[in-house]
Each structure stands twice: as C-alpha cells, then as structure tokens.
C-alpha positions in Angstrom: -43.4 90.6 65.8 -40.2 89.9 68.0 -39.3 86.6 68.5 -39.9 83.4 67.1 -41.5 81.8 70.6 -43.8 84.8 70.9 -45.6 84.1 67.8 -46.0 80.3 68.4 -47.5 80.9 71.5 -50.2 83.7 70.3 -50.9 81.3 67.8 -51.4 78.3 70.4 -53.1 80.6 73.0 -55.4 81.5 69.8 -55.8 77.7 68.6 -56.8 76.3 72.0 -59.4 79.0 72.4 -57.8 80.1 76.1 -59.8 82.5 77.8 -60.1 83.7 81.5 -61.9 80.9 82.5 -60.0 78.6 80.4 -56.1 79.4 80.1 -53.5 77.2 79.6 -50.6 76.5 81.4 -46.5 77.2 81.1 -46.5 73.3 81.3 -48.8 72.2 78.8 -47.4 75.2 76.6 -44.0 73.8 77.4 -44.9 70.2 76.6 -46.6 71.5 73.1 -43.4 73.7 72.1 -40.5 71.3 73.4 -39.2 74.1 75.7 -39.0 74.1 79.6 -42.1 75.7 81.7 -39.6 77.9 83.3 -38.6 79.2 80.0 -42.2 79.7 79.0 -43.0 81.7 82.1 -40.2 84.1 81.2 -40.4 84.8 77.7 -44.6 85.4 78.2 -43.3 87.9 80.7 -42.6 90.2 77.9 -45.9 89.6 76.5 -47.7 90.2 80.0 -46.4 92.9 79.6 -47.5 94.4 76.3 -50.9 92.9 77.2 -51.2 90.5 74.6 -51.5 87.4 76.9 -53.4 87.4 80.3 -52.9 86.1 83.1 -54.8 84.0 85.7 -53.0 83.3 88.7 -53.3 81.0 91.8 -54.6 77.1 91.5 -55.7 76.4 87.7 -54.3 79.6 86.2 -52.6 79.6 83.2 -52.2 82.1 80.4 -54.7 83.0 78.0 -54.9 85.3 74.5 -56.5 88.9 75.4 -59.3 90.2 73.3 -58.4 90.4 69.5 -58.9 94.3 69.2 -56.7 94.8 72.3 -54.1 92.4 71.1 -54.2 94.2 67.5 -53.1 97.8 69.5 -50.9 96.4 71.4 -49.5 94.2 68.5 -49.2 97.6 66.7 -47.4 99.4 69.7 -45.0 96.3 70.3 -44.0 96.5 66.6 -43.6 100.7 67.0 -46.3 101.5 64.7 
C-alpha cells in the first residue's frame, strides 16, 4: 500500500470497529497517531477516494473502514493489480 499513514489508519479504522453508525473522528485519529486533524483530513482524502474509508459527514461524523470485500478490490486497484 502507499504510505506509511494510510496503513496505520486502515488498521485503526479496523481495530476500533468504525462503521457508519460509529466512525471516528480526524481528531481522535489525530490524537491516536500524534499528527494534526488537519493533516488527517487530507491524507484520508486519498483514501475517500479509492473507497477504502467512508465518510459520515455533518454533527458526529467521522470516518469509518468500508466493507472488507470492497476494501480488498479497491486495495488491489490502489496497488495497480
């Protein structure tokens, strides 16, 4: 996979159990991973993106880990497989 903070957040998204209903935030991520929220919020762009992390927006959102088998083909399209 890319980069280094990409992976510790799948794995932290995965570990905390985040879902829809239950994501976690670029500050609690930010506090966990010594990095800024700002930071956060910009390098999960990328991962937005290649839908391996959701996003709930508005009051109480946060990000959350998408389904395994959709994170395993987009894993596998990020990587050019």
């Amino acid at each position: 996979m890319g980069n280094y903070l990409h992976e510790e957040v799948l794995r932290l998204l995965v570990q905390y159990n985040t879902s829809y209903a239950r994501p976690m935030n670029s500050h609690e991520i930010g506090e966990i991973l010594r990095v800024t929220p700002s930071y956060i919020r910009s390098q999960l762009s990328q991962l937005v993106k290649k839908q391996l992390v959701g996003v709930r927006r508005g009051n109480g959102g946060g990000y959350y880990g998408m389904q395994e088998e959709r994170r395993q083909n987009a894993d596998n399209e990020y990587e050019g497989k």
